[in-house]
C-alpha positions in Angstrom: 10.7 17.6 5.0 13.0 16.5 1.9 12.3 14.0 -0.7 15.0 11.9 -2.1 14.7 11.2 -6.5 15.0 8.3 -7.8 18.1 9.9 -9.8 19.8 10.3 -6.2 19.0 6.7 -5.0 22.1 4.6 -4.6 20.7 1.1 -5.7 20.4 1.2 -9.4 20.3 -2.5 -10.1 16.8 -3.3 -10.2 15.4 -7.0 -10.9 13.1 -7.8 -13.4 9.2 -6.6 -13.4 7.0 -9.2 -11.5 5.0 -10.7 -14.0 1.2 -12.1 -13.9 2.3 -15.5 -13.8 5.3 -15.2 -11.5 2.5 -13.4 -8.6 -0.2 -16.6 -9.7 2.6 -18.9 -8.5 3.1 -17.3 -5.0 -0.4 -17.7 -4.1 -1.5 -20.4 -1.9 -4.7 -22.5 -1.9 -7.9 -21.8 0.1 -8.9 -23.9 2.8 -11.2 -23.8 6.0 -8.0 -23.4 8.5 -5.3 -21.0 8.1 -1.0 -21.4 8.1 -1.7 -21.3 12.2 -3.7 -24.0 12.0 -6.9 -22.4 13.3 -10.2 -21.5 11.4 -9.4 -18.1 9.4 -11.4 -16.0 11.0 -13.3 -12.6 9.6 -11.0 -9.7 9.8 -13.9 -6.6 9.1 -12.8 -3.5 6.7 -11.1 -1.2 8.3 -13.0 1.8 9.4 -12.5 5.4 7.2 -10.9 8.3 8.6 -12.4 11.7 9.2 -9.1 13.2 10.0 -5.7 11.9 11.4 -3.4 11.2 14.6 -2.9 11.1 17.1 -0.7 8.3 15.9 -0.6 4.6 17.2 3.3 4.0 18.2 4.0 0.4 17.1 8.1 -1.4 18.3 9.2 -4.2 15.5 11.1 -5.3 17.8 13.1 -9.0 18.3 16.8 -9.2 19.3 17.3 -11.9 17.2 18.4 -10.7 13.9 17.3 -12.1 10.0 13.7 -12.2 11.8 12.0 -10.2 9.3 11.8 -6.7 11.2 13.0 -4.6 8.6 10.7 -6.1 5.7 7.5 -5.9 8.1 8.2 -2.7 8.9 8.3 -1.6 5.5 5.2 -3.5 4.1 3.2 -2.6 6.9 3.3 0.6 6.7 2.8 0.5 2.8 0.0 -1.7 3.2 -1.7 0.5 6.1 -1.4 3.4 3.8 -4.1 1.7 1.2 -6.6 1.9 4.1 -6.0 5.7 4.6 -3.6 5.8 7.1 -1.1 7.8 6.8 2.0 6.4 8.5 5.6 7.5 9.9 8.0 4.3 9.4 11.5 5.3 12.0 14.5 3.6 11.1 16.4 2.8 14.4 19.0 0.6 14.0 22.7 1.8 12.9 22.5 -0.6 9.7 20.1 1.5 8.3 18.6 -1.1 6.3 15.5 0.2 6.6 16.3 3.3 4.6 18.3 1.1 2.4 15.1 -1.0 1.8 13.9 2.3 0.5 16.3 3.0 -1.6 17.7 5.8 0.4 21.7 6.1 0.9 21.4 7.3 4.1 24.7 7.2 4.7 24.3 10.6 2.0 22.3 12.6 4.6 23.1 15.5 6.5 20.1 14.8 9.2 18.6 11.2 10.5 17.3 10.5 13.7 20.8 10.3 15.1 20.5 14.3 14.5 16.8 14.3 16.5 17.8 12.9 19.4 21.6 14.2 20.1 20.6 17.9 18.9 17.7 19.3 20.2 17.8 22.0 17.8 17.3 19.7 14.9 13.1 18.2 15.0 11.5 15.2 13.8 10.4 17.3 10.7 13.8 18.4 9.8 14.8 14.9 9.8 11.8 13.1 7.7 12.1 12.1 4.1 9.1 11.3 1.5 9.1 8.3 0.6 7.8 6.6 -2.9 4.8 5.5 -1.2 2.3 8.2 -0.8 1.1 9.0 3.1 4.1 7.0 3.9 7.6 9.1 5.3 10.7 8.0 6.8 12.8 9.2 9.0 16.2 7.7 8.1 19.3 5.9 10.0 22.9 5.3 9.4 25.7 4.1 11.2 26.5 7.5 13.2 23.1 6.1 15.4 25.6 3.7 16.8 27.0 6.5 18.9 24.2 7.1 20.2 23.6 4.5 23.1 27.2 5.5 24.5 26.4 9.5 24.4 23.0 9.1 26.1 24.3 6.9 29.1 24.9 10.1 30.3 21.7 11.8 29.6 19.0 12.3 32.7 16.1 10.7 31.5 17.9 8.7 29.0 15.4 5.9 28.1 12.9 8.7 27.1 15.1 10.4 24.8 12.8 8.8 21.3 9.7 9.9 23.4 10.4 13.4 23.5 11.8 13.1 20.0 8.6 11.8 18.6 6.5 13.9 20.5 6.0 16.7 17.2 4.8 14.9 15.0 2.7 12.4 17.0 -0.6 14.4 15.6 0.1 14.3 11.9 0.7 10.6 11.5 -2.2 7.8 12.4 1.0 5.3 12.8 4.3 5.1 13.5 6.6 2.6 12.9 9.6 1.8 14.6 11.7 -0.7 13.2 14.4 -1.7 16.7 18.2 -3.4 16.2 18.6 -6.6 16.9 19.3 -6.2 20.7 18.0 -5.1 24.2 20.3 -2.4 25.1 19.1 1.2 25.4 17.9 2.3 21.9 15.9 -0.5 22.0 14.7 0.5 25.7 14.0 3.4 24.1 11.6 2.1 21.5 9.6 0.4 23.7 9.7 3.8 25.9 8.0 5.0 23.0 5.9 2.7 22.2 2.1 1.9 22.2 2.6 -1.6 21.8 5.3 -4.2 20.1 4.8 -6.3 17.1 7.3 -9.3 17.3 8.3 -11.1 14.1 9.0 -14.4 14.3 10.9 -17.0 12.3 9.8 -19.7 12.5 12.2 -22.0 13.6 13.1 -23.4 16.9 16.3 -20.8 18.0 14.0 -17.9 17.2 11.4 -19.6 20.1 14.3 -19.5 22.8 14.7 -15.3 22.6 11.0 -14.7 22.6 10.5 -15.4 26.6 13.8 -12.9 26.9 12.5 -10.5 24.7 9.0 -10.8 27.1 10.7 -10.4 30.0 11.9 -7.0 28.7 8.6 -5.7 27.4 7.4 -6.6 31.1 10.2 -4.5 32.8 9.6 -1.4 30.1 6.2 -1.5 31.0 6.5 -1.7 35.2 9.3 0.7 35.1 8.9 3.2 31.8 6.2 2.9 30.0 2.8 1.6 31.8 0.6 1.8 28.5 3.5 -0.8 26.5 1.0 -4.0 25.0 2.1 -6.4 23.3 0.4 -5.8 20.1 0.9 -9.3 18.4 3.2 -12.1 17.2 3.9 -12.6 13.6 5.2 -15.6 12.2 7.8 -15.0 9.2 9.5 -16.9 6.7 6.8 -19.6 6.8 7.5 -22.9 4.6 4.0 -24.8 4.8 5.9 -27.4 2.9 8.5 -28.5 6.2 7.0 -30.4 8.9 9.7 -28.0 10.9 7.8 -24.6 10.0 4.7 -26.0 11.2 5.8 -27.4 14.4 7.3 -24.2 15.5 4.0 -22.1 14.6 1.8 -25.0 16.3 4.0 -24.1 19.4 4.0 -20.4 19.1 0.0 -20.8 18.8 -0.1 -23.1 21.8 2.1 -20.4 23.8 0.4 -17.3 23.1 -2.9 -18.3 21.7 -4.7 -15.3 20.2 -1.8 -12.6 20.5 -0.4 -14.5 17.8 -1.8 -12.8 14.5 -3.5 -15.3 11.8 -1.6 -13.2 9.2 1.6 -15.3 7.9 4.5 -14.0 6.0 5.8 -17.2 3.6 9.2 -17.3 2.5 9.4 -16.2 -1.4 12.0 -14.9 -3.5 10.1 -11.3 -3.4 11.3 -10.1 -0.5 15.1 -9.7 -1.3 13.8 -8.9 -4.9 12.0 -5.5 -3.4 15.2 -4.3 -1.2 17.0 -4.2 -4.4 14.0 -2.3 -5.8 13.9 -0.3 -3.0 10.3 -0.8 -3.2 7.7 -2.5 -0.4 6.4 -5.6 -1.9 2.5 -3.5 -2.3 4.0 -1.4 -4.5 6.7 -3.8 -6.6 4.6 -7.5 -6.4 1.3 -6.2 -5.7 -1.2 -9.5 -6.6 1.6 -11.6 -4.8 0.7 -13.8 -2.2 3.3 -11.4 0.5 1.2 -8.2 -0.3 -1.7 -9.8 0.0 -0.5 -11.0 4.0 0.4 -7.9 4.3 -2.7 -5.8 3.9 -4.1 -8.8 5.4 -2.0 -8.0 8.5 -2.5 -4.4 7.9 -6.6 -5.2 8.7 -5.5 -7.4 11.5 -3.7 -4.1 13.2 -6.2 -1.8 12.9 -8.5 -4.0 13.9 -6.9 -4.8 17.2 -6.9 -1.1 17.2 -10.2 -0.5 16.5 -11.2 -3.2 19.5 -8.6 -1.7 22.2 -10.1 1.6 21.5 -13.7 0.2 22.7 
């Protein structure tokens, strides 16, 4: 396991320092119903840890890009880290923005998953970087993973490929995190493979509804034919604007859909978010009173808690 210094990071230009006042202003008011428009309902404290693992295998997964995959997979995993956990986030799309979000130049390294799962003398470990978050590592992508899809078609057993990958370090993390490309084709086959269950992000507006029932379909046929354990873990609505009548339609119809898979977390739209990727910092650590961290731990809760109740 390697850890990358700041000194090595290849994003340099930072913004300016959130301020008090700046976080005050993201904050939205209080009231009875939530951005879903139903009742906010009590999301307990999640439960301490006497040790950890195995760990919970989680897809981000929507083959719609600009959905907010990338960003949710990094302030999850921050966020679940401040209740103990200690998570694995996996960067599995060729852009790598993941471990660009990080403020990792992947591009730089000599091993990323690409590595794990072509050679099988290279391991999960060998491949995982610290990160700047404590309890929370990466293991990085660039664009060699692009190869990947056309040198596995040969593969026997092809589809199981991140499984088998995965399957060293399952013990030492509590999650992991698996942040998909925007597509259906076999890496993303192979996240769901993976996978415990799937976290979908969600813009909301109206072409992001259309892909969902696709995207559905393919959970359904991972699960008959792969994976038989695959949930769907929940629905997250992203780049919220309470203020357009549009915004609220579209999460009135997502809520109507899928009723109680959908999470009552909500991730607004705010300048933060492209503000931390040029950071290379989640939004916990580089906006921490703003009103995203805060729907993030609040989403964090909402996780383990479905967690907590699956388990019962």
């Amino acid at each position: 396991m390697s850890t990358m210094h700041p000194s090595e990071r290849e994003l340099s230009l930072a913004p300016r320092a959130a301020s008090d006042e700046d976080e005050a202003l993201d904050d939205s008011p209080n009231g009875s119903l939530g951005p879903t428009g139903r009742p906010k309902r009590h999301i307990p404290e999640p439960p301490l840890l006497n040790g950890h693992g195995p760990a919970k295998v989680l897809a981000l997964c929507n083959q719609k890009g600009g959905v907010g995959k990338t960003t949710s997979t990094i302030n999850l995993g921050a966020a679940l880290t401040e209740f103990g956990r200690r998570v694995l986030i996996v960067d599995f799309d060729p852009q790598g923005a993941l471990s660009v979000g990080l403020g990792i130049p992947a591009h730089q390294l000599e091993r990323t998953i690409y590595n794990v799962i072509i050679d099988r003398s290279v391991t999960a470990s060998d491949a995982v970087i610290r990160t700047g978050v404590e309890n929370m590592d990466l293991l990085p992508s660039n664009i060699d993973l692009s190869a990947a899809e056309v040198q596995l078609v040969a593969e026997v057993g092809r589809e199981h490929t991140l499984v088998r990958a995965l399957r060293p370090v399952i013990d030492y993390y509590d999650y992991i995190l698996i942040d998909c490309q925007p597509s259906l084709g076999l890496l993303t086959v192979n996240a769901l493979a993976a996978a415990d269950g799937v976290l979908i992000p969600l813009e909301c507006e109206f072409f992001s509804l259309r892909g969902v029932a696709l995207l559905i379909d393919t959970i359904e046929k991972v699960r008959e034919r792969l994976n038989p354990k695959l949930e769907i873990t929940g629905i997250l609505a992203t780049m919220f604007d309470p203020r357009t009548l549009h915004s609220r339609e579209v999460i009135a119809r997502v809520v109507e859909r899928f009723e109680d898979i959908v999470f009552d977390s909500v991730i607004n739209r705010t300048v933060r978010f492209p503000e931390t990727t040029v950071a290379g910092a989640p939004i916990t650590v580089w906006a921490p009173r703003s009103a995203g961290a805060k729907a993030y731990r609040q989403l964090a809760r909402e996780v383990i808690a479905r967690e907590v109740a699956m388990a019962r």
